[in-house]
C-alpha angles and dihedrals in degrees: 000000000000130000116236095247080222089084110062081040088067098038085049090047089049095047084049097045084049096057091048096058092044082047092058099040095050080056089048086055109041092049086054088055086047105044077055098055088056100049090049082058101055091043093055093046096048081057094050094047089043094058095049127105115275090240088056088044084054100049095048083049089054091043093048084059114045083048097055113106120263093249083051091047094056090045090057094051098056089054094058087049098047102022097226118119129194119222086230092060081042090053093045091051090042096047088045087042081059100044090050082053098057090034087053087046106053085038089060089241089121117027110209 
């Protein structure tokens, strides 16, 4: 007796089907543990920067700004003249205020 071909083409569309969704949601996975680990980042080096001097505040706040890119700078100057901020200019000089901590860490410059 033979078998309708049809039938191993559905069980290997559902196994398919199957590994792609483990697939997805290992990727799933794995973007949320990462997505912590980053979180976990930025929260430990916003301690670190809140328990620094004022004066080192102050110079990562200098260097933050003279790396930020021209089109940023300009950005930023328009927010001292007209005192409104973006949270998009808020998250670069965050992201640039972070990058100055680590950089500041692993140079010996801040001892954690």
């Amino acid at each position: 007796m033979a078998i309708p071909g049809g039938i191993f083409e559905g069980e290997k569309r559902g196994i398919t089907e199957r590994r792609r969704e483990k697939i997805e949601y290992i990727k799933i996975k794995m973007q949320e543990e990462e997505n912590k680990k980053r979180r976990e980042e930025i929260k430990k080096i916003e301690q670190i920067y809140n328990s620094l001097e004022p004066s080192q505040q102050e110079k990562i706040r200098i260097e933050t700004e003279n790396r930020l890119p021209d089109f940023w700078k300009e950005k930023l100057n328009m927010v001292r003249v007209k005192g409104e901020t973006s949270k998009l200019l808020e998250g670069v000089l965050e992201e640039k205020r972070r990058e100055i901590i680590k950089e500041w860490i692993d140079s010996g410059r801040i001892k954690v």
